[in-house]
C-alpha positions in Angstrom: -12.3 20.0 8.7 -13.9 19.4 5.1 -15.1 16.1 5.1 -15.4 16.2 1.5 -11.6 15.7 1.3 -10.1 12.6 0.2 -9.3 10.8 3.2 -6.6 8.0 2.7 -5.1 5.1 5.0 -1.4 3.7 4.2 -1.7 0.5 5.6 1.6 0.3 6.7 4.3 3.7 7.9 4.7 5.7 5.4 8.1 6.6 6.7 9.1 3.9 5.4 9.9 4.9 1.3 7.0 4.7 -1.2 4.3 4.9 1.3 5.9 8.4 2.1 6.1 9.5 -1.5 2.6 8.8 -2.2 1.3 10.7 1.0 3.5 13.6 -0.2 2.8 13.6 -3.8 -1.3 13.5 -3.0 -0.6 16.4 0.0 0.8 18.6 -3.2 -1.8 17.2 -5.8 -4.8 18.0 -3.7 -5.1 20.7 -2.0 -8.2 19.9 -0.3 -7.2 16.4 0.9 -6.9 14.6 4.6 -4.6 11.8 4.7 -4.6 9.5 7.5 -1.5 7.5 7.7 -2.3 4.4 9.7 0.6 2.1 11.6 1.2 0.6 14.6 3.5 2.7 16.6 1.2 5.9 16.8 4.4 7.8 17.9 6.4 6.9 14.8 2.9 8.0 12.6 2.7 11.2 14.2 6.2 12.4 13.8 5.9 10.9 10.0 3.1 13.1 10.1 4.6 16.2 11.4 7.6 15.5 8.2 4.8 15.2 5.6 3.0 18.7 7.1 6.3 20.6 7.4 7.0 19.6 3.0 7.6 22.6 1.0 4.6 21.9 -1.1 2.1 20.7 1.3 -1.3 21.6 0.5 -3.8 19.4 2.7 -3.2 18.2 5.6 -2.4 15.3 7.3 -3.0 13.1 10.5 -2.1 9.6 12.0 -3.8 6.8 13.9 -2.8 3.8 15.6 -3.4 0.6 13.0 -2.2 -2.8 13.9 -3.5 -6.1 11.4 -2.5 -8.0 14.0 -4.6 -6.8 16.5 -8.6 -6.8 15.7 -9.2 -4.1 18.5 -6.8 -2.0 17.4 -8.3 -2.2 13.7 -12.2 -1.9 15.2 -10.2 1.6 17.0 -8.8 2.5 14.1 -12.3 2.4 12.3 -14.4 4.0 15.2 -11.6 6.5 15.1 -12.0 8.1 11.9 -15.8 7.7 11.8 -15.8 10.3 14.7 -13.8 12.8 13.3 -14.5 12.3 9.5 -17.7 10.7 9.2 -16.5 8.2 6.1 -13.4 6.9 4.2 -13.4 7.7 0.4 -9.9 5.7 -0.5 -8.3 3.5 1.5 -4.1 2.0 0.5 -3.4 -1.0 1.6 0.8 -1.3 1.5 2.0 -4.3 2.6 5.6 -3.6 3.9 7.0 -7.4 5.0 9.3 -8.7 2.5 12.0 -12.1 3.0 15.5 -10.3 4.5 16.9 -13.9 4.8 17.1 -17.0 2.5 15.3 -19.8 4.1 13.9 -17.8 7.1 12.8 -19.7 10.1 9.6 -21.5 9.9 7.8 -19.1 11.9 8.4 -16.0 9.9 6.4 -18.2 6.9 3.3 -17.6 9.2 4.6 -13.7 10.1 4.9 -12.8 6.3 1.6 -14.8 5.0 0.2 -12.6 8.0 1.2 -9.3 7.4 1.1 -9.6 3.5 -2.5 -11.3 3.5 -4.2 -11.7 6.6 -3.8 -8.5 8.1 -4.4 -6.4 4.6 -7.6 -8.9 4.4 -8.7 -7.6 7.9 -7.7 -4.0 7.8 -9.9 -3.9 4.3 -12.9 -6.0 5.7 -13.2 -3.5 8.6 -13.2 -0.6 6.9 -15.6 -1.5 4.4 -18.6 0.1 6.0 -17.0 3.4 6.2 -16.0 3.2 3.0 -19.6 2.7 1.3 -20.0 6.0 3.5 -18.5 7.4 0.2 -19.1 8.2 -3.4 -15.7 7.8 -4.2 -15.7 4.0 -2.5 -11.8 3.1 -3.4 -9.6 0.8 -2.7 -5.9 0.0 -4.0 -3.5 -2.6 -3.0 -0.4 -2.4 -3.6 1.1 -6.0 -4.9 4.3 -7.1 -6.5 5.1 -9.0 -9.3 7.3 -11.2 -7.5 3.9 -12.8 -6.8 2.9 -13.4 -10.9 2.0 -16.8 -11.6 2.3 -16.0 -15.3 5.9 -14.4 -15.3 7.9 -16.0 -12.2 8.4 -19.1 -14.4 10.2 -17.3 -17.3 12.1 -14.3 -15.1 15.7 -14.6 -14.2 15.9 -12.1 -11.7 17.8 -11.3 -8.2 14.0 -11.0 -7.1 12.8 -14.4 -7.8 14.5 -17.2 -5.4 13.1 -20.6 -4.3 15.0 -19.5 -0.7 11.9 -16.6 0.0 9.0 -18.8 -1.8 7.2 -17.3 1.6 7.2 -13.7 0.0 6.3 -15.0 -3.8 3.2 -16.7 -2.7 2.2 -14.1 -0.1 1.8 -11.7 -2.9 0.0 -13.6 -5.5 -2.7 -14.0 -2.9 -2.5 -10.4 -2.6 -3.1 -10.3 -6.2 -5.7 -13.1 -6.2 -7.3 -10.6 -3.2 -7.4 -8.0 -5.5 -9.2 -9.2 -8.4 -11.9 -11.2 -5.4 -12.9 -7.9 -4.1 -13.2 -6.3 -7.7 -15.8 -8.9 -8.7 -17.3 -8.6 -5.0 -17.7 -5.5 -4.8 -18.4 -3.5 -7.9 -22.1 -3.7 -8.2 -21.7 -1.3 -5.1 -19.4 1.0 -7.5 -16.6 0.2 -5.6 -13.2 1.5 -7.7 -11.0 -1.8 -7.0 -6.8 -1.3 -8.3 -3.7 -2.9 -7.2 -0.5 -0.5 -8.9 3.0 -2.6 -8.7 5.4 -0.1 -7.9 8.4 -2.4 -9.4 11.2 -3.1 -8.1 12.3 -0.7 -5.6 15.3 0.8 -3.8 14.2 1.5 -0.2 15.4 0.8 3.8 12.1 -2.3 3.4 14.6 -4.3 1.5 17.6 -3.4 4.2 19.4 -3.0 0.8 18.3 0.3 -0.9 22.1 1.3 -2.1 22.9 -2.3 -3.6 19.5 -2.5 -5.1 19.9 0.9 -6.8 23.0 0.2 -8.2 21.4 -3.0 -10.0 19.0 -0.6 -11.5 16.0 -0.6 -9.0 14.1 2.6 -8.9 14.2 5.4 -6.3 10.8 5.4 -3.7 9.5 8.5 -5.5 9.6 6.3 -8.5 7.2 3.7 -7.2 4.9 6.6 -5.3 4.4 8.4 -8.1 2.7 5.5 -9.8 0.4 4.9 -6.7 -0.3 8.3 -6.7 -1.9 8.0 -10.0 -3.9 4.6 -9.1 -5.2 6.7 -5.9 -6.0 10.1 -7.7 -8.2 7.9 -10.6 -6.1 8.5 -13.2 -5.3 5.4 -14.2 -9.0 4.3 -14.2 -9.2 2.4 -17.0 -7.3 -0.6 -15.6 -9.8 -0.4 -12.8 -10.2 -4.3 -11.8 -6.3 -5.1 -12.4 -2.8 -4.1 -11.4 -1.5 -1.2 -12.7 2.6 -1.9 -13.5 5.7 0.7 -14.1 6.9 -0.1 -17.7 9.9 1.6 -16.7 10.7 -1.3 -14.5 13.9 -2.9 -14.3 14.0 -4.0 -17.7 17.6 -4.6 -17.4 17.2 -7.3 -15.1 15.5 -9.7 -17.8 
């Protein structure tokens, strides 16, 4: 293995829409690159694994590990993991996939979504840091959503603002606040810190991808492509911020 390939770490499955299209969009963009896709049924990463190998256009290659937030061991695994068999971590994507499927969920999915949107991206990242500084390339994007703006939730009429899933709005403007805390923590050590907001998208994370394209959301690849970008440094100028889609849903003002 060339351990001068980019190595990157989907938080969450990448089976599950954009995280897919990003792995697959990198595998064709970079021909010398090692993607790790991290999540916490290894069986279910291995076969998305196997999918993203047998594309058409594959160029690098691809592997999977077990990666739970939830679970500190599994994390500290994780990390010894790729340290023996790559030696470092250039990029790593953290994609949290928990979004509100119910207005007014019960109180303990509050604690389950502030978890997996926060907590556990705040973990997965603070682990990995040291392999990470491994690098020259030392970066790390987050992907947020602008359901969780401060500045435009309060003039945005939109089927993805609702005072019934506050728990998912919040959650993600800490993910944003998380974004611009490690930027100023971290880039004396030249540490490349990005969020990229995808939009608004139509995939099987909603439970509603047909109903949400219809209203005009955008397809996975859509959303990945953009990523893509963020994680390929082509979009370095914005380096510090979030990186949006003008494209998005501009209908839905």
């Amino acid at each position: 293995m060339n351990i001068s390939a980019k190595k990157l770490d989907p938080d969450t499955g990448a089976k599950k829409g954009v995280g897919y299209e990003v792995a697959k969009m990198l595998l064709k963009d970079w021909p010398n690159c090692h993607i790790i896709l991290g999540g916490r049924e290894l069986a279910n990463e291995e076969e998305t694994a196997r999918k993203l190998q047998a594309e058409r256009d594959a160029k690098g290659t691809v592997s999977a590990i077990q990666l739970d937030g939830t679970n500190i061991n599994s994390v500290d695994a994780a990390v010894e993991k790729v340290a023996a068999d790559h030696g470092r971590l250039d990029i790593l994507v953290n994609i949290p996939a928990t979004v509100s499927q119910t207005s007014l969920p019960p109180k303990p999915e509050y604690r389950k979504m502030i978890n997996e949107n926060l907590a556990d991206t705040l973990t997965v990242t603070e682990t990995f840091l040291d392999l990470l500084r491994k690098s020259t390339e030392r970066r790390l994007v987050f992907v947020p959503s602008s359901v969780g703006s401060v500045s435009q939730i309060s003039g945005y009429c939109l089927m993805r603002y609702s005072a019934h899933k506050f728990e998912e709005d919040f959650s993600r403007d800490a993910l944003n606040m998380l974004i611009k805390t490690y930027w100023n923590r971290l880039r004396d050590e030249r540490f490349k810190v990005l969020g990229a907001d995808p939009g608004t998208l139509g995939t099987r994370c909603v439970g509603t991808d047909q109903a949400m394209l219809y209203c005009g959301a955008a397809i996975a690849a859509a959303g990945g492509e953009l990523i893509a970008k963020v994680v390929k440094g082509e979009m370095d100028d914005a380096i510090g911020s979030v990186v949006t889609d003008p494209r998005d849903m501009s209908s839905w003002y």
